[in-house]
N, C-alpha and C positions, 0 to 999 in steps of 0.2 A: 485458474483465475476466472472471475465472475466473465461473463461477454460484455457488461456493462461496464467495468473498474480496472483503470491502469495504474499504474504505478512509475513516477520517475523522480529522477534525485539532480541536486546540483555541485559543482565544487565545493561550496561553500561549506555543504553540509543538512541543508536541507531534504526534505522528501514532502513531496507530493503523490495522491490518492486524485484521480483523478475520472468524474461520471465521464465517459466517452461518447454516451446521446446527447449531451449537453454538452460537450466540449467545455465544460467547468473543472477549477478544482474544488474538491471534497473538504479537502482537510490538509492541510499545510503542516509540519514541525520541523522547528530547528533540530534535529537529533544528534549531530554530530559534530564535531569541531574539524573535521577534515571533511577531505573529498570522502560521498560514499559509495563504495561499486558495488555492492550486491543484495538485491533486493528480494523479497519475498511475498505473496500474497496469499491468505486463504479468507474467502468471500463468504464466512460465515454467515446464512441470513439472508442469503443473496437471491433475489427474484429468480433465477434463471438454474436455480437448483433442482435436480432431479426429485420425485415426488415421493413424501415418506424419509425427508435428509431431517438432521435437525436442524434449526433456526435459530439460532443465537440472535438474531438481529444487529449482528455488526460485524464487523472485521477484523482479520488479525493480520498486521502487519509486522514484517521485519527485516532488519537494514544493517548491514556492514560497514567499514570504511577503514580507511586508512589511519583512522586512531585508535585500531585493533578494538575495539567494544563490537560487540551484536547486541544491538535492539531492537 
């Protein structure tokens, strides 16, 4: 994961993307109708990428939960 970009979730169902020099969130979605436990990050794009990687300009995330979907 990027050194910049965390990633957390809540019961609810939600996930958050989270810049960690700014102690903001990125980007918020309800994704899930259950609690979610497993997360994933790859920081497509990401300033802190070794030199000569490709640059998608964004990120890919993806989430588990207890209502058996992955997205």
């Amino acid at each position: 994961m990027c050194a910049c970009m965390r990633m957390s979730s809540d019961a609810e169902g939600r996930v958050y993307l989270w810049d960690v020099s700014t102690r903001q969130v990125v980007r918020s979605h309800a994704a899930h109708e259950k609690r979610v436990w497993a997360l994933d990050f790859s920081p497509n794009g990401c300033s802190d990428q070794q030199p000569g990687s490709s640059s998608g300009g964004g990120h890919l995330l993806a989430s588990g939960s207890d209502d058996r979907l992955l997205k």
